[in-house]
C-alpha positions in Angstrom: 149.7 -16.9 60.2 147.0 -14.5 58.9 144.9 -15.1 62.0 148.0 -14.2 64.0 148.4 -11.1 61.8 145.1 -10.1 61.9 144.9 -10.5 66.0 147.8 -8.3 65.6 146.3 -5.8 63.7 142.9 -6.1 65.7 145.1 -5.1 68.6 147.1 -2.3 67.4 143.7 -0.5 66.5 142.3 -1.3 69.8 145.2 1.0 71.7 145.3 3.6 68.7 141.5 3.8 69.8 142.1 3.9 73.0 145.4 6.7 72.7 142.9 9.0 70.8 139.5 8.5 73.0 139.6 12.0 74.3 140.0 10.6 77.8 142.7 12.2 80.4 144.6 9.0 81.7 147.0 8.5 84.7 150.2 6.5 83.1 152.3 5.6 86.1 153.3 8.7 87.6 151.7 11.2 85.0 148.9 12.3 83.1 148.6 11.4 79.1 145.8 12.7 76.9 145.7 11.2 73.2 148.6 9.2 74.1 150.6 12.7 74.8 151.8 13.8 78.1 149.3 16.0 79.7 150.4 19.3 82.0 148.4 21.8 82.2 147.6 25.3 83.6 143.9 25.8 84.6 141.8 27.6 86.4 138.8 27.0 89.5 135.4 28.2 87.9 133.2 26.8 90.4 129.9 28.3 89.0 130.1 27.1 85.4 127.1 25.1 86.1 125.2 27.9 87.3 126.3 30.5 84.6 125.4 27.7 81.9 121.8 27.3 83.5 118.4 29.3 82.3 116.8 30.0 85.6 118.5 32.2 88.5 122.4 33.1 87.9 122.0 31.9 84.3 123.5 33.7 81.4 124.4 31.5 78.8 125.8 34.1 76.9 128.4 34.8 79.1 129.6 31.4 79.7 129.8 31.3 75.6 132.2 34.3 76.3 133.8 33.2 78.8 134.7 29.6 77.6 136.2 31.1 74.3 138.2 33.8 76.6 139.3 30.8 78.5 140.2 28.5 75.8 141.8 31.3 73.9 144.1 32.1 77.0 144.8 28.2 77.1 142.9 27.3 80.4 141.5 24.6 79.4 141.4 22.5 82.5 138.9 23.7 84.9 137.6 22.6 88.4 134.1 23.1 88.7 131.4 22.7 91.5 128.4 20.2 90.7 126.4 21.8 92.7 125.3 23.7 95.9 123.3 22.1 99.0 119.9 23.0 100.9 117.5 25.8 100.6 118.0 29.2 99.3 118.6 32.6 101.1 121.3 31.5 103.2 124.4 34.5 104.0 127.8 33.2 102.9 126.4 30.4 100.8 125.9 29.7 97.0 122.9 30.1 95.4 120.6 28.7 93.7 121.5 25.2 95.0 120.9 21.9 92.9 120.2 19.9 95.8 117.6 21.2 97.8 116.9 18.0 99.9 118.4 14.4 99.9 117.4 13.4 96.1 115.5 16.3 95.6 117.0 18.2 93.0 116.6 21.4 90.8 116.8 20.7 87.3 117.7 23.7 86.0 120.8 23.3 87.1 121.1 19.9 85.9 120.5 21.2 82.7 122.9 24.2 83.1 125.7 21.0 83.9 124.6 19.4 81.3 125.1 22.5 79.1 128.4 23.2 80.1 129.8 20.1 79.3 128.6 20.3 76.4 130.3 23.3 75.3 133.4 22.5 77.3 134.0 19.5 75.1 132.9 21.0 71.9 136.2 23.2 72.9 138.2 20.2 74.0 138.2 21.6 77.6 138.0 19.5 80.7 136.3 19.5 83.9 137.0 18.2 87.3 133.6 18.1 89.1 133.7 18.1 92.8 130.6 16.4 94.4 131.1 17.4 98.2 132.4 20.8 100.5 133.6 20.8 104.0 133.1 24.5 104.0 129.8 26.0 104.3 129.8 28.0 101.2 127.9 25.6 99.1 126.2 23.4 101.8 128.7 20.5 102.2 128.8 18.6 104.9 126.9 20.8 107.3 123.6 20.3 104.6 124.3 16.3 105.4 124.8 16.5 109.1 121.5 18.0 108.9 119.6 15.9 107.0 121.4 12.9 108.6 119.3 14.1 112.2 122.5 15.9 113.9 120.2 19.4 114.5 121.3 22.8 113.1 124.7 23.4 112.6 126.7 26.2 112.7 127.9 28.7 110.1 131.4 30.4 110.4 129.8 34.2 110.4 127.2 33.5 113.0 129.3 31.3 115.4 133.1 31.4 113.9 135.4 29.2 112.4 136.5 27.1 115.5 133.0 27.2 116.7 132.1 25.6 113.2 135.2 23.2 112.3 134.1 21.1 115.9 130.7 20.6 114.6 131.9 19.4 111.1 134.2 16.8 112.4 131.2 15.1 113.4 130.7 14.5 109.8 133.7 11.7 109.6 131.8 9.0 111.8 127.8 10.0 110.5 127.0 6.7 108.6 123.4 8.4 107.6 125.3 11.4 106.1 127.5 9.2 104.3 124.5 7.5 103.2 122.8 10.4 102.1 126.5 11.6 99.7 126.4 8.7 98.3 123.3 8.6 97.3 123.9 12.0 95.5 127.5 10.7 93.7 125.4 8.1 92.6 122.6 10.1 90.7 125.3 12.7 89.4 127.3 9.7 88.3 124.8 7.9 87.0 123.2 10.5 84.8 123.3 11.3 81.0 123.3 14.2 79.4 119.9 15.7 78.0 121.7 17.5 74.8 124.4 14.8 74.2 122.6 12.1 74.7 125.4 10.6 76.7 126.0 9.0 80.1 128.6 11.3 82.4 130.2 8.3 82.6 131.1 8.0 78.9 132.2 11.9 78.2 135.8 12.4 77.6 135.2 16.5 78.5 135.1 15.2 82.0 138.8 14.6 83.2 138.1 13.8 87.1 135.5 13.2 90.1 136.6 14.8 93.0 135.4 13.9 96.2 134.8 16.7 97.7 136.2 20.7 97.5 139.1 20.5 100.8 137.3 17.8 102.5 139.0 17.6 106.2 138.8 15.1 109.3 138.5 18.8 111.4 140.0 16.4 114.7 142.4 14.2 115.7 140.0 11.2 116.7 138.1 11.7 113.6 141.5 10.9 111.2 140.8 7.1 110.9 137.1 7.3 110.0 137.8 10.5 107.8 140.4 7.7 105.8 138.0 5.3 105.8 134.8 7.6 104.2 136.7 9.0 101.4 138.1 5.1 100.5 134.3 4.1 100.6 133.8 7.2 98.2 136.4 6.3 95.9 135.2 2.7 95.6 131.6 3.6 95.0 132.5 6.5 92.0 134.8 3.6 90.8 132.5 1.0 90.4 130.1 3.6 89.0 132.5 5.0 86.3 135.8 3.2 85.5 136.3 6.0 82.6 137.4 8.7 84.6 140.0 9.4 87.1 139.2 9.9 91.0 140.8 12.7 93.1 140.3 13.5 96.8 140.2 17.6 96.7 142.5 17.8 99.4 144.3 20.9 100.6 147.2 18.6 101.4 149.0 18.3 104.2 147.4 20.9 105.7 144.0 19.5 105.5 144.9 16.4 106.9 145.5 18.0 110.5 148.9 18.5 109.8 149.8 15.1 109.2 151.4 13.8 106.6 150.9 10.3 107.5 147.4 10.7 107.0 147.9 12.7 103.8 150.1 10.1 102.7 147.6 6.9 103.8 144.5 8.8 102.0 146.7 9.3 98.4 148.1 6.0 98.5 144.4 4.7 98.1 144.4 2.2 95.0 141.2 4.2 93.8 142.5 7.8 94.0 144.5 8.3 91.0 146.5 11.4 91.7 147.3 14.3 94.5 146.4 17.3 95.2 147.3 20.3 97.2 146.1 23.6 97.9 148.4 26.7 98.6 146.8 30.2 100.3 149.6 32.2 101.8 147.5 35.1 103.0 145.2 32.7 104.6 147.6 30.8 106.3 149.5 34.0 107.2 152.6 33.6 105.0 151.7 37.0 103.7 149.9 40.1 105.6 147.3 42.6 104.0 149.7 45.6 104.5 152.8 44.2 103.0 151.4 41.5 100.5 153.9 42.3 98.0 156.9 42.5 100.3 156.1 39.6 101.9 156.2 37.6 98.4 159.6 36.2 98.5 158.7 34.2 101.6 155.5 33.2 100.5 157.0 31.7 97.7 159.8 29.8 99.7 157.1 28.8 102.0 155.2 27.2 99.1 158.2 26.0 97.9 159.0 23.9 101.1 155.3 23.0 101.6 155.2 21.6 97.7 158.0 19.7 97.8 156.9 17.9 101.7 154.2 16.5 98.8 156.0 15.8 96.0 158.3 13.3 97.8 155.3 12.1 99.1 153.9 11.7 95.3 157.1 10.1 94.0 157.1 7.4 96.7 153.3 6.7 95.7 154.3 7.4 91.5 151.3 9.6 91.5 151.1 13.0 89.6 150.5 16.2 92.0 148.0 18.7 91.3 148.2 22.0 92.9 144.8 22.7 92.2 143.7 26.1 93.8 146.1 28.6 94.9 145.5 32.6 95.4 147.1 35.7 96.4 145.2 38.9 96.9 145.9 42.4 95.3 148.1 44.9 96.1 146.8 47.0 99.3 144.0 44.5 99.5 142.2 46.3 97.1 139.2 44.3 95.4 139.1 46.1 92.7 139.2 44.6 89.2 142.1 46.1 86.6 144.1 47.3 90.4 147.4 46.4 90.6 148.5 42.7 90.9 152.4 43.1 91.5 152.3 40.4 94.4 149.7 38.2 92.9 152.0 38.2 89.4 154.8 37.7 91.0 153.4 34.6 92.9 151.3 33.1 89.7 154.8 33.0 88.1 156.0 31.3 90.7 153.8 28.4 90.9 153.6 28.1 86.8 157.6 27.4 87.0 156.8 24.5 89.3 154.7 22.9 86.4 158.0 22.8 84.4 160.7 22.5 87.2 159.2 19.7 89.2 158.8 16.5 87.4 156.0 15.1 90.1 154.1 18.6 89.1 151.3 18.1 86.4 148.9 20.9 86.7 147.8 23.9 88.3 143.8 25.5 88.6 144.5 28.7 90.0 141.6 30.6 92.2 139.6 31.8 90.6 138.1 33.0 87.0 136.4 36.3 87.5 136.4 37.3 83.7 133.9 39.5 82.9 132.1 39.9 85.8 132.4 43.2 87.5 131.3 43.1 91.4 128.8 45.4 92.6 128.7 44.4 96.4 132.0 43.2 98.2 129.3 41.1 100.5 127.8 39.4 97.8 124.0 39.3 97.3 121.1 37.4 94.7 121.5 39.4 91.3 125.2 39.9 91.3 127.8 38.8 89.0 129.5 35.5 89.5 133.1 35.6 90.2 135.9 33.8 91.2 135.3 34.4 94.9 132.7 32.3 96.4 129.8 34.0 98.3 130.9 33.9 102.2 134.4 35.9 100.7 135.2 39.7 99.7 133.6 39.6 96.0 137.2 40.6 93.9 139.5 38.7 96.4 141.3 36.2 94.5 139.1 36.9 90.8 141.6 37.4 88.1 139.4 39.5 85.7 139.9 40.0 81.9 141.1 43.2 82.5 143.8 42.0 84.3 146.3 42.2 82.0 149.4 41.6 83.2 147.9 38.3 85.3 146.8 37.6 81.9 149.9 38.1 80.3 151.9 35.5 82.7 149.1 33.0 82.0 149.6 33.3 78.5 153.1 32.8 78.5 153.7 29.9 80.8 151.0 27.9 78.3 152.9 29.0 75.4 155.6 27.2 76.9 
């Protein structure tokens, strides 16, 4: 009997251990931290590791700022870029970049990753790192269909989007640039961090590995092999790190070449532990520049009907939904930070609701953090502030900034809640 009662005991403090390990967890069909349901609202700050470096972009200071801003605001989820891809001085693409070759890497921004988990988890914030891009903003799969031997590829503002989007979909059926990822998942994984002395694999301020930002099949022939590379991802950061959850990055349905079979076969992999979809009514041309905020009533219903195509989808599987980066530009198109935000507000609201309304619906990253930074060139060049917007976009196009107020204002209240 008291070997009995102490097994008993010896297993009751094994899952109070485990409740209160910091870790996010998927319990069937939603997210628990602590033992506690987890739902969040979040925020994409893709150049965290950047901004927490010491060499080029660095300002240590700022992310300091920043982080407290954020956690103060309750945004305390956010979806991060390991790093950029290939050499410097590229138009349109983030710089510096971490890997400047296959396994040749620059360690200062190592050390500004490093950092910023650090800090994120002295906050209790968590990070979802995404390791790949199928855009060329940060290198991505044209920086592995290079390196794999395929020549030069093109860039969207030399050659345009259709022009580029053929030549990526060769990226689907390149064994040596799979090769050449997963070597790079594997040294990320694998590391461990120089001021906490430990592995990424063990650090509960890391919530998920993505696979890659919107990472796309760009074809119809290239839909099975696309399938089969991001299983083979999901495998390999699995048996690398059984700590943390896996997530595609997808845009959804409409990343999947419109095919919700396909959307539906790459979720329902036994390694990818939860959705993810991506919303951009301007882009997609729900909304136009002239009449963004008269056009918000059917960019929400549009939204509406494309987010609930996925959360069926997500209860057949009994995996949580993530709509992970979403973003609406300001009134008149106007870039500049503190102008009015009536459409963009409206639409924020909007998708917060969905966190409470729809019970497949666990969090939301919206695009992107601008805080402090103020943009000095709408092209943006070496030397300016990081922002929400990415390099190859209108510096100010999505950025909520902390002088946004009234943005602000509907972020604080839906975390309230």
């Amino acid at each position: 009997m008291l070997m009995m009662a102490a097994m008993l005991l010896t297993g009751c403090a094994q899952k109070a251990a485990q409740e209160t390990d910091g870790f996010v967890k998927r319990e069937g069909a939603g997210f628990t931290l602590n033992g506690k349901e987890y739902r969040y609202v979040g925020t994409n700050f893709w150049y965290g590791a950047i901004l927490a470096s010491e060499g080029q972009g660095g300002d240590r200071q700022r992310l300091s700022r920043e982080l407290d801003k954020l956690h103060e605001l309750g945004l305390d989820n956010l979806r991060i870029l390991v790093g950029s891809d290939g050499v410097r001085g590229v138009k349109t693409k983030v710089e510096p970049t971490l890997q400047e070759a296959p396994g040749v890497y620059n360690d200062t921004i190592l050390a500004g990753l490093d950092y910023l988990l650090q800090e994120m988890g002295e906050r209790g914030m968590k990070a979802v790192l995404y390791l790949n891009n199928s855009w060329e903003w940060s290198g991505g799969y044209g920086f592995y269909l290079e390196q794999a031997g395929a020549g030069k590829q093109p860039r969207p503002d030399e050659a345009g989007y259709q022009v580029f989007m053929k030549a990526m979909s060769q990226y689907a059926t390149n064994e040596e640039a799979h090769k050449l990822f997963l070597q790079y998942v594997r040294d990320i994984i694998g590391r461990t961090n120089r001021y906490t002395n430990r592995p990424y694999a063990e650090d509960p301020a890391i919530m998920s590995w993505q696979i890659g930002n919107e990472p796309r099949a760009f074809s119809d022939e290239a839909k099975e092999p696309f399938a089969q590379w991001l299983s083979e991802a999901s495998k390999t950061i699995r048996e690398l790190d059984p700590n943390h959850l896996i997530s595609i990055g997808s845009e959804g349905i409409w990343g999947c070449e419109m095919d919700p079979a396909l959307y539906e076969k790459i979720c329902a992999d036994p390694n990818i532990d939860y959705m993810n979809a991506h919303v951009w009514p301007y882009n997609w041309n729900w909304a136009k520049r002239d009449s963004l905020v008269e056009n918000i009533e059917r960019a929400c219903q549009n939204t509406a009907d494309y987010i609930k195509q996925h959360t069926e989808i997500a209860q057949r599987l009994q995996k949580p939904l993530v709509i992970e980066e979403f973003g609406y530009p300001r009134d008149g198109f106007i870039f500049e930070p503190g102008s009015a935000t009536q459409g963009r507000d409206r639409y924020y609201d909007f998708i917060f609701s969905l966190i409470k309304s729809e019970p497949m619906v666990y969090g939301c990253n919206f695009w992107g953090w601008g805080g402090e930074a103020r943009p000095t060139h709408e092209q943006w060049q070496v030397g300016d502030d990081y922002c929400g917007d990415p390099a190859q976009e209108a510096q100010g196009l999505n950025s909520v900034f902390d002088c946004d107020t009234t943005t602000i204002g509907i972020i604080k209240k839906y975390n309230k809640q």
